[in-house]
py3Dmol code that shows the C-alpha trace and the ligand (Angstrom):
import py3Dmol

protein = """\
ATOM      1  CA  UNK A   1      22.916 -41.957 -27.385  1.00  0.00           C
ATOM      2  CA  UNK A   2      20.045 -43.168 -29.376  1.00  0.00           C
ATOM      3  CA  UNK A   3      18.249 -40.459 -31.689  1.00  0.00           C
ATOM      4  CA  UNK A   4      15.347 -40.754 -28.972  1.00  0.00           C
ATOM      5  CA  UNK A   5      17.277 -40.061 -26.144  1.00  0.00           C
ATOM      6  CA  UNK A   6      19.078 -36.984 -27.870  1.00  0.00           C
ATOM      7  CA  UNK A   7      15.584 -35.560 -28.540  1.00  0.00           C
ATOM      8  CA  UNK A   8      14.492 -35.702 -25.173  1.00  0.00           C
ATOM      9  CA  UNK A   9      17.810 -34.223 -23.451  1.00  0.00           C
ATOM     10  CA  UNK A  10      17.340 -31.429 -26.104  1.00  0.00           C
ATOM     11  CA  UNK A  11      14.095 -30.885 -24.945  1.00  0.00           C
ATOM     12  CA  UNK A  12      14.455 -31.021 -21.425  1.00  0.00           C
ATOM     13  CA  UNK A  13      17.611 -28.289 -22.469  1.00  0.00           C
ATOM     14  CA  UNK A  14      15.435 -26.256 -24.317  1.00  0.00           C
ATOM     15  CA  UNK A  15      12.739 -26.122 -21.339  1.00  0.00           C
ATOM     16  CA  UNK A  16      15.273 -25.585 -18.503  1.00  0.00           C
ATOM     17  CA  UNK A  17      16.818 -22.576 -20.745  1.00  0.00           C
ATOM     18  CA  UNK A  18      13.061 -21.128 -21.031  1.00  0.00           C
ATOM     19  CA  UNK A  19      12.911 -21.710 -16.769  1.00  0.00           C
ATOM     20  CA  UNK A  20      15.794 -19.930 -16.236  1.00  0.00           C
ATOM     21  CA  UNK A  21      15.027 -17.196 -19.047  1.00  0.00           C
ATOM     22  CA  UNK A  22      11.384 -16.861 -18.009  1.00  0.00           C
ATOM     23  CA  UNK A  23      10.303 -13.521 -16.480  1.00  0.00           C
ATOM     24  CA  UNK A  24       8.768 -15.537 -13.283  1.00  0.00           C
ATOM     25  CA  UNK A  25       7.998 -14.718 -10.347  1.00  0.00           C
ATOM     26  CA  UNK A  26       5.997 -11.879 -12.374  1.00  0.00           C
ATOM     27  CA  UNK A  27       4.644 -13.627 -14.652  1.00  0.00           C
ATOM     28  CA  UNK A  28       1.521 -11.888 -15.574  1.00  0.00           C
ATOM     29  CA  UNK A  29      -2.089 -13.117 -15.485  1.00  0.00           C
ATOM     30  CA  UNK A  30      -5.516 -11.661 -16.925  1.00  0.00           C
ATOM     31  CA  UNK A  31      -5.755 -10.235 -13.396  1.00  0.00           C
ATOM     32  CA  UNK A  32      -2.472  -9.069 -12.831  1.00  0.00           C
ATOM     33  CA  UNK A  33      -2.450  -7.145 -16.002  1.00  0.00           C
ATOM     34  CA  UNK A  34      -5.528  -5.306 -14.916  1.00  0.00           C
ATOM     35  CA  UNK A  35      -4.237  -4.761 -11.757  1.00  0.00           C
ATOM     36  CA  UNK A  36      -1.181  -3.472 -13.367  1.00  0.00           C
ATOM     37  CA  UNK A  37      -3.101  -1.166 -15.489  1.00  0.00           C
ATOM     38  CA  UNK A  38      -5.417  -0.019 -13.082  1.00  0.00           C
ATOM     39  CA  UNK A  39      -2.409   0.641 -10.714  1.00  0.00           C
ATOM     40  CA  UNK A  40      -0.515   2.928 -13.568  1.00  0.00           C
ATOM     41  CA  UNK A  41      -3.798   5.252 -14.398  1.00  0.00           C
ATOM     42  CA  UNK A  42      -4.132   6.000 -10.579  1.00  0.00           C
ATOM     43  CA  UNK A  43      -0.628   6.706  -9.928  1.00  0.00           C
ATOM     44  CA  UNK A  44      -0.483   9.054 -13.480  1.00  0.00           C
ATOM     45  CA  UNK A  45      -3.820  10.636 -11.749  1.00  0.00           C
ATOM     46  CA  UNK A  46      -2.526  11.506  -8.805  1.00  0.00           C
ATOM     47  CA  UNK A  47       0.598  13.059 -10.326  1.00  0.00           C
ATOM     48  CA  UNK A  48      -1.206  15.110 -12.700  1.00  0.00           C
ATOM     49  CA  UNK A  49      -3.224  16.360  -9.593  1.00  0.00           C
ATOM     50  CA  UNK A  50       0.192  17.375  -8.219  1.00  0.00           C
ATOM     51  CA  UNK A  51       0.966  19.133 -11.316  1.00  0.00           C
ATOM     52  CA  UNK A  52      -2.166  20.440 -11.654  1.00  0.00           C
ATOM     53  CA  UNK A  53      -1.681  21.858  -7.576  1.00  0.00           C
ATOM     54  CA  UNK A  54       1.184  23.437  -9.137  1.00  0.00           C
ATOM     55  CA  UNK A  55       3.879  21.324  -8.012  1.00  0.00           C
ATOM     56  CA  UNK A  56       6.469  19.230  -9.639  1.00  0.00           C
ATOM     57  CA  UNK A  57       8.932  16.023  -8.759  1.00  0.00           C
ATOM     58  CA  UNK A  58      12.737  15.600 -10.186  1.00  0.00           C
ATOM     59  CA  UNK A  59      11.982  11.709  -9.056  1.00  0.00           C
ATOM     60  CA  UNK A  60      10.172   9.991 -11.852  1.00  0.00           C
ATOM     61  CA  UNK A  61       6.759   7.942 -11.578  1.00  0.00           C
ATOM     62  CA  UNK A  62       7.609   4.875  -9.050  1.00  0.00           C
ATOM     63  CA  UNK A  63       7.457   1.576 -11.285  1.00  0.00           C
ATOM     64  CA  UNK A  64       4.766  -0.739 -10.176  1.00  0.00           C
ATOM     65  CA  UNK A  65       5.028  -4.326  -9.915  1.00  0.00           C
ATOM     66  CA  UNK A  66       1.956  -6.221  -8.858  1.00  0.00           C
ATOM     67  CA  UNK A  67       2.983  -8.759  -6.775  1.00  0.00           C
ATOM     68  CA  UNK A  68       1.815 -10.779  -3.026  1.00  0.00           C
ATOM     69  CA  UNK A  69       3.276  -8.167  -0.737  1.00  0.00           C
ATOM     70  CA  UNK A  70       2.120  -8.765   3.101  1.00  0.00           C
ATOM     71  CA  UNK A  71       1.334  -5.144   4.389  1.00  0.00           C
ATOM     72  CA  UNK A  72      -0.456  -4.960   0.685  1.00  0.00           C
ATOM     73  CA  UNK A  73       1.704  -2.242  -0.698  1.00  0.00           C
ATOM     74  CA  UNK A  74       4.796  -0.758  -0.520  1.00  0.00           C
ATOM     75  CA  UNK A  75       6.974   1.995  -1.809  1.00  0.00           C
ATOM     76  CA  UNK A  76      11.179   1.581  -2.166  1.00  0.00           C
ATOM     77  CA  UNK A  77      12.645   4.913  -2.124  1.00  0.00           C
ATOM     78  CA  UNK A  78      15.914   2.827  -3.343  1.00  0.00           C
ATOM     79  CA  UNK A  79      14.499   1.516  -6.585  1.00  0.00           C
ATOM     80  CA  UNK A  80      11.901   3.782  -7.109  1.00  0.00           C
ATOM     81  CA  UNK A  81       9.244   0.785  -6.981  1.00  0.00           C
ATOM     82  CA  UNK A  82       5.739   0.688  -6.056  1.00  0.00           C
ATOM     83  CA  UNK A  83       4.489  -2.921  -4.791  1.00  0.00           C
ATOM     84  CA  UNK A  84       0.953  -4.288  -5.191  1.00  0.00           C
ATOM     85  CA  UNK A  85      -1.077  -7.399  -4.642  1.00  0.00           C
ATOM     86  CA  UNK A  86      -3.676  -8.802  -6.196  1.00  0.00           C
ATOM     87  CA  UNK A  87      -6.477 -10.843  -4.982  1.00  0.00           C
ATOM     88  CA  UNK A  88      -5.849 -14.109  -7.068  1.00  0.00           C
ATOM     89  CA  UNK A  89      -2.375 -13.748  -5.282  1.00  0.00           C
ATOM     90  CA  UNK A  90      -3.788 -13.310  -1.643  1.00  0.00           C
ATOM     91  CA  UNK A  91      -2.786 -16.572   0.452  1.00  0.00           C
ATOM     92  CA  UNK A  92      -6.019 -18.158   2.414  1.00  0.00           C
ATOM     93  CA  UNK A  93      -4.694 -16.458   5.780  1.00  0.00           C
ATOM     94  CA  UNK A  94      -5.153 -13.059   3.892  1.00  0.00           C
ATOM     95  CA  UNK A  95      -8.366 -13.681   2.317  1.00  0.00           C
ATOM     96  CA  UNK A  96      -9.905 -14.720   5.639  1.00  0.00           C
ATOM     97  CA  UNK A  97      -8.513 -11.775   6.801  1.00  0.00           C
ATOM     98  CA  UNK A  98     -10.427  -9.179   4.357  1.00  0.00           C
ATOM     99  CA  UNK A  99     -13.393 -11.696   4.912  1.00  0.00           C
ATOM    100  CA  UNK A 100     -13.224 -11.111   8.557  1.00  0.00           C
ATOM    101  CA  UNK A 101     -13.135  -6.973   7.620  1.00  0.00           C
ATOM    102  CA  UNK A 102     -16.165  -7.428   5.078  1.00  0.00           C
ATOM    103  CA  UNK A 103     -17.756  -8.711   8.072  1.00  0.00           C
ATOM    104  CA  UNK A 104     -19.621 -11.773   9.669  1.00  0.00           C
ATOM    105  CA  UNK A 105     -20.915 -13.920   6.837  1.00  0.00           C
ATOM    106  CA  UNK A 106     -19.575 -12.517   3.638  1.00  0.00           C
ATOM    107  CA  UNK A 107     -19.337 -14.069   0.852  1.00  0.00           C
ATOM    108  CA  UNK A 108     -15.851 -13.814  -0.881  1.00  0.00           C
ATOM    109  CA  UNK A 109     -17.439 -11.009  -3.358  1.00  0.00           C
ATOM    110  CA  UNK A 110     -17.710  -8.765  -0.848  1.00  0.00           C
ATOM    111  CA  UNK A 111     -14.526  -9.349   1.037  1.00  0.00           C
ATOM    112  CA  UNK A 112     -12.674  -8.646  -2.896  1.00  0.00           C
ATOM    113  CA  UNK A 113     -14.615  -5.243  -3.092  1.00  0.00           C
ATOM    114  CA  UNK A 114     -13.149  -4.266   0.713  1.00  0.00           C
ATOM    115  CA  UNK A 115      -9.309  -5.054  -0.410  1.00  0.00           C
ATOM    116  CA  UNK A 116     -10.085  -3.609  -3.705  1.00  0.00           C
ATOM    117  CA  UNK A 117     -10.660  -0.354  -1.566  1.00  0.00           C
ATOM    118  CA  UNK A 118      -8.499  -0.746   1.044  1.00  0.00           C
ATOM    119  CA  UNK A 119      -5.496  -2.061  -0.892  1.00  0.00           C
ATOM    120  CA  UNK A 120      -5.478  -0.792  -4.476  1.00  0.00           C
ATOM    121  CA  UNK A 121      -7.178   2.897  -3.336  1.00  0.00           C
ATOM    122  CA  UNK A 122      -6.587   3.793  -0.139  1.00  0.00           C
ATOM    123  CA  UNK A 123      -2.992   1.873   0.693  1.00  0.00           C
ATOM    124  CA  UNK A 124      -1.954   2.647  -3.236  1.00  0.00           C
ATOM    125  CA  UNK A 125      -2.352   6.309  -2.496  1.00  0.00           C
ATOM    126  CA  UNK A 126      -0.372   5.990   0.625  1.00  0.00           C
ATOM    127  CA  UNK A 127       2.071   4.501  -0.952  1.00  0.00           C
ATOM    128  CA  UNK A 128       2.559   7.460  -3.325  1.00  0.00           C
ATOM    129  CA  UNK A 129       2.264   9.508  -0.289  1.00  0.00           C
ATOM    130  CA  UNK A 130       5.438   8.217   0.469  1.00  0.00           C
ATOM    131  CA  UNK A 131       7.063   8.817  -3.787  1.00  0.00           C
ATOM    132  CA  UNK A 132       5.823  12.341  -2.818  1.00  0.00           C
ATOM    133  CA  UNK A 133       7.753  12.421   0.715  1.00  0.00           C
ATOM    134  CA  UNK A 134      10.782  11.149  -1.134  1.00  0.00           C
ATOM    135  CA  UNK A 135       9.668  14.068  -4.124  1.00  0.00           C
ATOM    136  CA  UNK A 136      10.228  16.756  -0.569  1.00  0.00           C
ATOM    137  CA  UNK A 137      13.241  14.774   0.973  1.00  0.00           C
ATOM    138  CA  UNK A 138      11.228  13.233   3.672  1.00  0.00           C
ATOM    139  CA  UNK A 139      11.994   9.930   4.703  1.00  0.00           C
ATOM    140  CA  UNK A 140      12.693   7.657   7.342  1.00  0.00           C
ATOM    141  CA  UNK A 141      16.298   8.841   7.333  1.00  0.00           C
ATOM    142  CA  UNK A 142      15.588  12.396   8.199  1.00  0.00           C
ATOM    143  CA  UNK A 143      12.117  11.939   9.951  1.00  0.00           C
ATOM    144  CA  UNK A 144      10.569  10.095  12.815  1.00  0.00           C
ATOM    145  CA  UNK A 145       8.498   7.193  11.840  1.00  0.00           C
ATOM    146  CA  UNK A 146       5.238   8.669  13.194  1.00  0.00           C
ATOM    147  CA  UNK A 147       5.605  11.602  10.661  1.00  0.00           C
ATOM    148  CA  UNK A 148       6.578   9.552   7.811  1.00  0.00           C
ATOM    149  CA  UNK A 149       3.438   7.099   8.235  1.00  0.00           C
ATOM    150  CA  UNK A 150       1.214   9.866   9.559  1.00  0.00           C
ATOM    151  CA  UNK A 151       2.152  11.840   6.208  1.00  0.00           C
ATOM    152  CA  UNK A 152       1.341   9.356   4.155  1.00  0.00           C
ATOM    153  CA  UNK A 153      -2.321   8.796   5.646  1.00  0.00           C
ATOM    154  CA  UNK A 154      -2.464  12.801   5.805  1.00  0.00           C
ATOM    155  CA  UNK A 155      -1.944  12.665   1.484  1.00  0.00           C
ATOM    156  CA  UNK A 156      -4.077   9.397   0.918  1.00  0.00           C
ATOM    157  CA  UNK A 157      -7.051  11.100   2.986  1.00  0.00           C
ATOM    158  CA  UNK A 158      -7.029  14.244   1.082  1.00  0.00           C
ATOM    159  CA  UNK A 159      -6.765  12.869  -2.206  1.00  0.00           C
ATOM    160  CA  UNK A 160      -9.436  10.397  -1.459  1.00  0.00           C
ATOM    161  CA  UNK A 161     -11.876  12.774   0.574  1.00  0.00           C
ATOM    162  CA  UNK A 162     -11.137  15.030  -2.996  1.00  0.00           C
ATOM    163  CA  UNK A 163     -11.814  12.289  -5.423  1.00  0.00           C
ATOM    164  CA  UNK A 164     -14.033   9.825  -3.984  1.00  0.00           C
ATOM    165  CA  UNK A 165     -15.096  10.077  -0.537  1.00  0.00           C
ATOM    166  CA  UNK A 166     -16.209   6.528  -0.647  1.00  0.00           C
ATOM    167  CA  UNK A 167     -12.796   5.591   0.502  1.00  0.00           C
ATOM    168  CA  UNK A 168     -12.174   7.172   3.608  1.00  0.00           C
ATOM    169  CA  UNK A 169     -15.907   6.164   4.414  1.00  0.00           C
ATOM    170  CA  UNK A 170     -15.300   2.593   4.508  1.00  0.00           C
ATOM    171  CA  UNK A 171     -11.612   2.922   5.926  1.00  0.00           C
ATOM    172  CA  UNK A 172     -12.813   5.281   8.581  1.00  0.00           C
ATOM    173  CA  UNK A 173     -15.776   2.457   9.719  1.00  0.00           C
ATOM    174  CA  UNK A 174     -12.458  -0.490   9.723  1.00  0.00           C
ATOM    175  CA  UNK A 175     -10.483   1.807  11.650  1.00  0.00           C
ATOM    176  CA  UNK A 176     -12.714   2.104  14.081  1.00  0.00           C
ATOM    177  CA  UNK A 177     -13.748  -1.592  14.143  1.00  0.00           C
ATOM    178  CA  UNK A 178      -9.768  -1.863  14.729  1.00  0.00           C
ATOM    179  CA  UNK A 179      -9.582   0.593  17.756  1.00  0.00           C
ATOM    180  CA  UNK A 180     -12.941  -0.953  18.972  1.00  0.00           C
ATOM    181  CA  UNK A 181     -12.227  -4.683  19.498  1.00  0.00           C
ATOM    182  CA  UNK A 182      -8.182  -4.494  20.161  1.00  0.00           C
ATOM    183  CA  UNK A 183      -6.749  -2.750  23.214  1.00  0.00           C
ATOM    184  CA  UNK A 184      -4.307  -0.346  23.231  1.00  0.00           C
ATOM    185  CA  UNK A 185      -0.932  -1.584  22.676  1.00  0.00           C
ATOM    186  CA  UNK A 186       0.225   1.642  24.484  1.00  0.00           C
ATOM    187  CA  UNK A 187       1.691   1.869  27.892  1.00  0.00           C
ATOM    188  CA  UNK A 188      -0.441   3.985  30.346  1.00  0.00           C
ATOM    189  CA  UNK A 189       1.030   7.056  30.896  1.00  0.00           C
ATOM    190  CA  UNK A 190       3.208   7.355  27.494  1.00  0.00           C
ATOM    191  CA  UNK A 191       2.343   9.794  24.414  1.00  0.00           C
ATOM    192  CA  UNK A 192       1.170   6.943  21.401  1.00  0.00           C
ATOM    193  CA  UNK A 193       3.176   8.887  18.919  1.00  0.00           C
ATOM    194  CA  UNK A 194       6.769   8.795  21.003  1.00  0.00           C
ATOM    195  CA  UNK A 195       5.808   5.277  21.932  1.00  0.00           C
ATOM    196  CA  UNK A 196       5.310   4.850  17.684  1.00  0.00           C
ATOM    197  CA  UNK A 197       8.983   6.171  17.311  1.00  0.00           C
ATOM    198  CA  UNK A 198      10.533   4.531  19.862  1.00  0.00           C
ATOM    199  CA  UNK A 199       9.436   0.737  19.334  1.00  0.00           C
ATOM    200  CA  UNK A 200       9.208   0.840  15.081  1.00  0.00           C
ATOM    201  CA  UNK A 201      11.514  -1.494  14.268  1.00  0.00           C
ATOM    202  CA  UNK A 202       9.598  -4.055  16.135  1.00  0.00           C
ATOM    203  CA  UNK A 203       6.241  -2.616  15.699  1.00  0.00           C
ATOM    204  CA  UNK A 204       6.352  -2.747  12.164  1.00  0.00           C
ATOM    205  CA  UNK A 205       5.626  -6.770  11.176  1.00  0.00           C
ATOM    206  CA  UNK A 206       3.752  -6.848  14.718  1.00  0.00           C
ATOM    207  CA  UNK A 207       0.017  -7.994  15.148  1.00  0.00           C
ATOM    208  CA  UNK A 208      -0.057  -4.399  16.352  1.00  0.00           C
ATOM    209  CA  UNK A 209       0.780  -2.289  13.673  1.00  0.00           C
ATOM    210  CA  UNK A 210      -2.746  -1.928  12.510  1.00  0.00           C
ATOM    211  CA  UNK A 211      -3.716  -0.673  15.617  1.00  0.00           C
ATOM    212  CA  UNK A 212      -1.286   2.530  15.083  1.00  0.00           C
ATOM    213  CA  UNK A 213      -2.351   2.273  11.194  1.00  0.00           C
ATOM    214  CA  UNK A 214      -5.851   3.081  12.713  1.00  0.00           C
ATOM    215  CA  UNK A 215      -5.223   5.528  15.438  1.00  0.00           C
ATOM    216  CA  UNK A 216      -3.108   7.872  13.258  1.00  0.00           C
ATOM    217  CA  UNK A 217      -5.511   8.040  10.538  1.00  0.00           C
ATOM    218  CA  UNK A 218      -8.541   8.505  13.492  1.00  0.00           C
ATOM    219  CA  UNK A 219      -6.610  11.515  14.507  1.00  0.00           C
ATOM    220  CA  UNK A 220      -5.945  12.169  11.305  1.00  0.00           C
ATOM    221  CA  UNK A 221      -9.761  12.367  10.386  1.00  0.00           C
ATOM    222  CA  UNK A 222     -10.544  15.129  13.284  1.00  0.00           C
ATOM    223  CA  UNK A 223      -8.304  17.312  11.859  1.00  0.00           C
ATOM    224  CA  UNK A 224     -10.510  20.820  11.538  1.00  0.00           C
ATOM    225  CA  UNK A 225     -10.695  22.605   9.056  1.00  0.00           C
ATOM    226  CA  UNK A 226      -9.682  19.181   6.885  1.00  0.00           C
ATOM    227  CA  UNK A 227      -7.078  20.492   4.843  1.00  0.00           C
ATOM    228  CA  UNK A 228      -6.820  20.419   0.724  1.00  0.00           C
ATOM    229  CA  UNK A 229      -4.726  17.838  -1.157  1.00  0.00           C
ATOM    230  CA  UNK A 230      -2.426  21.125  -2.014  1.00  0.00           C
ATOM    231  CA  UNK A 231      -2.093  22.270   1.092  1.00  0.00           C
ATOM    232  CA  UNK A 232      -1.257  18.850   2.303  1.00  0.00           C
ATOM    233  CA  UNK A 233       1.611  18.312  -0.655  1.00  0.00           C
ATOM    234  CA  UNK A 234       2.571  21.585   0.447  1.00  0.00           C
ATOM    235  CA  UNK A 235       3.140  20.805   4.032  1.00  0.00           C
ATOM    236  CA  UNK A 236       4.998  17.422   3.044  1.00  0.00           C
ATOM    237  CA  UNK A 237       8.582  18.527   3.977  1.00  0.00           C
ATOM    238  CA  UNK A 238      11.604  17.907   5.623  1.00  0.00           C
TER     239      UNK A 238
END
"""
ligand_1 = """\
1
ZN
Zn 3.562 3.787 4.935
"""
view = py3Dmol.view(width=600, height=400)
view.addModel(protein, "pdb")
view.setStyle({"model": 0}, {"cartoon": {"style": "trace"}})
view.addModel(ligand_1, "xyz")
view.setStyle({"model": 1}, {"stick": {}})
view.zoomTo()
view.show()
C-alpha cells in the first residue's frame, strides 16, 4: 500500500467515523436553531402560565426536536418529546399546501407567515395541550379520541384567545374555509363525535382528518361564556 493510498483509506476512515458519529438527521441549521429557540420560550411560557394559574406538573417540560413531521407537530407521551417542523424542512407538497391556505396568488412570504401561525402557535400549543393531558392522566388510553383532540384545541384556544387573539382569528377563517369547500365526511344520521371515536385509527393519516380538526375547534369556538385558560387546565381530567 503506497503512502498515497494509506492516506486516502485513512481519510475516507476518518470521514465514515464522523458519518456514523454525526448527530444527523438533526443536524441543526440557522433556521432550525431559531425554531428551536423560539419553540423552548413558548413552551416555558405556557408552563409558567400554568404555574402562575396555580397549577403544577410531576412530568417535566416535553423536549423539543425540530424536525419535518407531517401533521406539523406532535407530542409522545412515551418519551416526553415535542415534534416541530420548520419551513426550510417543508417538502414542495407541503408548501403548496400552506400556499393554497394563504390563498389564491400568494407569494411564498405569505404562505411562511400562515404555517408560522398555524404550526409553531396554534398546533405548538396543542401539542402541549396534550403534555398537560398527560400532566392530568388523560390520554388516549383512558379517553376517547374526540376528548383527547377536542381537549387539546379547548387549551390551545384559550391560551391563544388570552395571549394573542391573532391566532384563533386566522385559524378560525381556515377552519371555516375547511368546512366550506369539503363535504362532510360524516354519515347522515350519525353523531360526528361517535363517528370521530369509532373510525380513528383510520381517520387519523386520512385526507379527512382536517375536516374533524376544523369542526371540533368550530364547536369549540361557540362555546358561551368562552372559558379561561384556568378553568380550561382545570377541567383537563381523566
Ligand atoms: Zn392532537
Amino acid at each position: 500500500m503506497s503512502l498515497r493510498t494509506r492516506t486516502v483509506s485513512r481519510l475516507f476512515a476518518v470521514l465514515l467515523l464522523a458519518t456514523l458519529c454525526s448527530p444527523s438527521p438533526h443536524a441543526q441549521t440557522p433556521a432550525t436553531a431559531t425554531t428551536l429557540r423560539n419553540a423552548t420560550a413558548l413552551r416555558d411560557t405556557f408552563i409558567s402560565q400554568v404555574h402562575a394559574a396555580g397549577f403544577t406538573c410531576t412530568i417535566a417540560p416535553p423536549i423539543i426536536v425540530v424536525e419535518d413531521v407531517p401533521s406539523f407537530g406532535q407530542y409522545d407521551d412515551s418519551t416526553n418529546t415535542l415534534r416541530t417542523s420548520d419551513w426550510t424542512l417543508l417538502n414542495p407538497r407541503e408548501k403548496a399546501f400552506f400556499i393554497q391556505l394563504a390563498g389564491p396568488g400568494s407569494t411564498e412570504d405569505a404562505a411562511h407567515a400562515v404555517f408560522e401561525k398555524a404550526a409553531h402557535q396554534w398546533i405548538f400549543v396543542h401539542e402541549l395541550g396534550h403534555w398537560w393531558q398527560a400532566c392530568r392522566n388523560l390520554t388516549t388510553t383512558s379517553s376517547q379520541p374526540w376528548q383527547v383532540e377536542s381537549g387539546a384545541n379547548r387549551i390551545s384556544l384559550a391560551y391563544w384567545r388570552k395571549n394573542d387573539p391573532s391566532v384563533p382569528t386566522l385559524m378560525f377563517s381556515l377552519f371555516h374555509a375547511v368546512l366550506d369547500h369539503a363535504p362532510s365526511p360524516v354519515p347522515a344520521g350519525q353523531a360526528v363525535d361517535t363517528y370521530f371515536n369509532t373510525n380513528y385509527q383510520t381517520l387519523g393519516p386520512s385526507p379527512a382528518y382536517p375536516w374533524f380538526q376544523s369542526k371540533m375547534t368550530v364547536m369549540l369556538g361557540d362555546e358561551k361564556p368562552e372559558p379561561t385558560f384556568a378553568a380550561v387546565l382545570a377541567s383537563t381530567k381523566n
